[in-house]
C-alpha positions as CSV (number, residue, x, y, z in Angstrom):
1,X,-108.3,71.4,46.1
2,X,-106.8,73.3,43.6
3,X,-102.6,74.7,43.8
4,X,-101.2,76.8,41.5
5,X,-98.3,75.6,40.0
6,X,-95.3,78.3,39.0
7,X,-92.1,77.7,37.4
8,X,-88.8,78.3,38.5
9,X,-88.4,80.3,35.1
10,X,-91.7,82.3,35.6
11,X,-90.3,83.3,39.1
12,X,-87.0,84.3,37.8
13,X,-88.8,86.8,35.1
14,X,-90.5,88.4,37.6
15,X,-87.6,88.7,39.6
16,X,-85.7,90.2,36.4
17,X,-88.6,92.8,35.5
18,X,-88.8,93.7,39.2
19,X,-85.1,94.2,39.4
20,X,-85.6,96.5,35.8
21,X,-88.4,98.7,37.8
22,X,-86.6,99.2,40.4
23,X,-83.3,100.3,38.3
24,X,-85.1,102.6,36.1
25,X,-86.6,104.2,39.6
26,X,-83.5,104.5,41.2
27,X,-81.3,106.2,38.1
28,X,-84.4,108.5,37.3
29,X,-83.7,109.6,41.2
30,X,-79.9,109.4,41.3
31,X,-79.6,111.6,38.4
32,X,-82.1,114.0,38.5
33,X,-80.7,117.9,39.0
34,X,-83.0,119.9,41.3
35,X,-81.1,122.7,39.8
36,X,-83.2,125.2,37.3
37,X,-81.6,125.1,34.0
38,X,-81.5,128.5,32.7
39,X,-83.4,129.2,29.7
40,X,-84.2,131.7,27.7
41,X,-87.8,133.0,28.0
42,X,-89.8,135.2,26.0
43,X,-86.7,137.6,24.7
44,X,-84.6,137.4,28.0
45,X,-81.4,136.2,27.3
46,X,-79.4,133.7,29.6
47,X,-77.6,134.8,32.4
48,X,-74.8,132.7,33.8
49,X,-74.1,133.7,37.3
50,X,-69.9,133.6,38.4
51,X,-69.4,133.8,42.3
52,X,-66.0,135.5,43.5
53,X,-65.1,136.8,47.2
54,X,-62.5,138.6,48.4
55,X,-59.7,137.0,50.3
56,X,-56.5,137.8,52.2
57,X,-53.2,135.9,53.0
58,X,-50.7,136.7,56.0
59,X,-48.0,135.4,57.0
60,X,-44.9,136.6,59.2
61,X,-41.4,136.5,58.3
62,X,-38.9,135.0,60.1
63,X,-37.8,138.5,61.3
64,X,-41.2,138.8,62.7
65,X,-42.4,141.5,60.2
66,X,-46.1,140.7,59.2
67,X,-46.8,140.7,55.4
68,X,-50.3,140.1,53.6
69,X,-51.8,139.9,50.3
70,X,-55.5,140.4,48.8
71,X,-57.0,138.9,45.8
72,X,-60.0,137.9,43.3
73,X,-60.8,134.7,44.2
74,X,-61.2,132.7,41.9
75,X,-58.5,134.9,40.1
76,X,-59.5,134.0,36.3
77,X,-63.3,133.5,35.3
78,X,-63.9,132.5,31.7
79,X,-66.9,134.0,29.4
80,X,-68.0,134.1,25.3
81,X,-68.1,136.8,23.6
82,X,-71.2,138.1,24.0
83,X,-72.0,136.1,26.9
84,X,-74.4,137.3,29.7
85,X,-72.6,136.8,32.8
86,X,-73.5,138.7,36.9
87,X,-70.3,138.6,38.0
88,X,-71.6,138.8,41.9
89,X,-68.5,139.3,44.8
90,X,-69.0,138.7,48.2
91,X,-66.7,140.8,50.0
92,X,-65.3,138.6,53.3
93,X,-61.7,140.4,54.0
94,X,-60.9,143.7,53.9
95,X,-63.5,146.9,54.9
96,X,-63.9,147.7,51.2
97,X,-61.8,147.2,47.9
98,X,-62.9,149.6,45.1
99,X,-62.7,148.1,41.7
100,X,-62.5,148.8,37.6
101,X,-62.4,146.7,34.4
102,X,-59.9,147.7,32.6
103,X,-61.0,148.8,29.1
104,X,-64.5,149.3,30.4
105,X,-66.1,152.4,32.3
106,X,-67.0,149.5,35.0
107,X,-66.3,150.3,38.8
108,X,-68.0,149.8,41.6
109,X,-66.9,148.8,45.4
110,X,-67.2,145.4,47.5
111,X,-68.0,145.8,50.9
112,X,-67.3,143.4,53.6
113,X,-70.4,141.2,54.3
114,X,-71.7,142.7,51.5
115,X,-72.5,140.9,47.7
116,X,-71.9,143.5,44.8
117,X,-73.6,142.3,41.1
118,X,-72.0,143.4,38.1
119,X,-73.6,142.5,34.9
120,X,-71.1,141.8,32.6
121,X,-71.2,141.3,28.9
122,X,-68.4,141.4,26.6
123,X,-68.2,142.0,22.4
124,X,-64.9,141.5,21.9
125,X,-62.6,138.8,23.1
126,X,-59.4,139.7,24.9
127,X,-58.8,139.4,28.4
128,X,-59.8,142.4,31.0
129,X,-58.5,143.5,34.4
130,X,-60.8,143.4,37.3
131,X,-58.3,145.7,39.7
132,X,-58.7,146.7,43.0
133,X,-56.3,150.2,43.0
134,X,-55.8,150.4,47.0
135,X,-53.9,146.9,46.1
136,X,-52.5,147.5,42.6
137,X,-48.9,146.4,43.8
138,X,-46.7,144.8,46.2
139,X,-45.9,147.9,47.9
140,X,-49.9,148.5,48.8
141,X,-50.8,144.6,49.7
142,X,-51.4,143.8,46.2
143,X,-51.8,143.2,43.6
144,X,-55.5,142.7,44.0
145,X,-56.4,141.5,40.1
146,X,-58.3,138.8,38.9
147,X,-58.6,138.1,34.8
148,X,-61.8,138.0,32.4
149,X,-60.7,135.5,29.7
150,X,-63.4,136.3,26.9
151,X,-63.1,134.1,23.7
């Protein structure tokens, strides 16, 4: 009759390089991004995409008197010169808010339910005014403006 004869030490390596497999399996799955990585391919440039919606606050005072306020939200998106960006707004409160970039000929409207694109792409740095004129002050609900930071 023959046994075979292992080691307590030859047990433990296998144990160890097991443990090593399984590790390298696990962190190859754990940190692995489903997410495309934007490239660029054959002379199209990068675009980063930058999600806003539009959003409303209201409130009563204590005299009863309803007050509300709509913005950008987020209210400041950041960019590089020269940065590809679709700036893309879903429009949740209000029917519609009409918009310009200030120091641009860019305007457009964002309709509730609705997602608007705009393709943005900036030379110079500085920082431009996304404004929504029916909510350009206090009086009027506002004001409705959210800032490009481009550096």
């Amino acid at each position: 009759m023959n046994f075979l004869v292992v080691k307590r030490k030859t047990i433990l390596a296998f144990f160890v390089f097991g443990l090593a497999l399984v590790s390298v399996w696990v962190s190859s799955n754990v940190f692995r991004s489903d997410v495309p990585v934007m490239t660029s391919v054959a002379g199209k440039e990068e675009v980063r995409e930058i999600h806003m919606i539009t959003a409303e606050f209201s409130t009563k005072t204590n005299d009863g008197k309803e007050i509300e306020s709509y913005r950008w939200d987020p209210g400041t998106i950041f960019m590089k010169a020269g940065e590809r960006v679709d700036l893309i707004i879903y429009g949740v409160n209000g029917e519609k808010h009409p918009f310009i970039i200030e120091g641009t000929d860019i305007k457009g409207t964002v309709k509730k339910g609705q997602e608007t694109t705009v393709s943005l792409q900036f030379k110079e740095e500085g920082i431009y005014r996304l404004i929504c004129p029916m909510h350009a002050d206090k009086e009027s609900s506002g004001p409705m403006i959210a800032y490009i930071v481009v550096d």
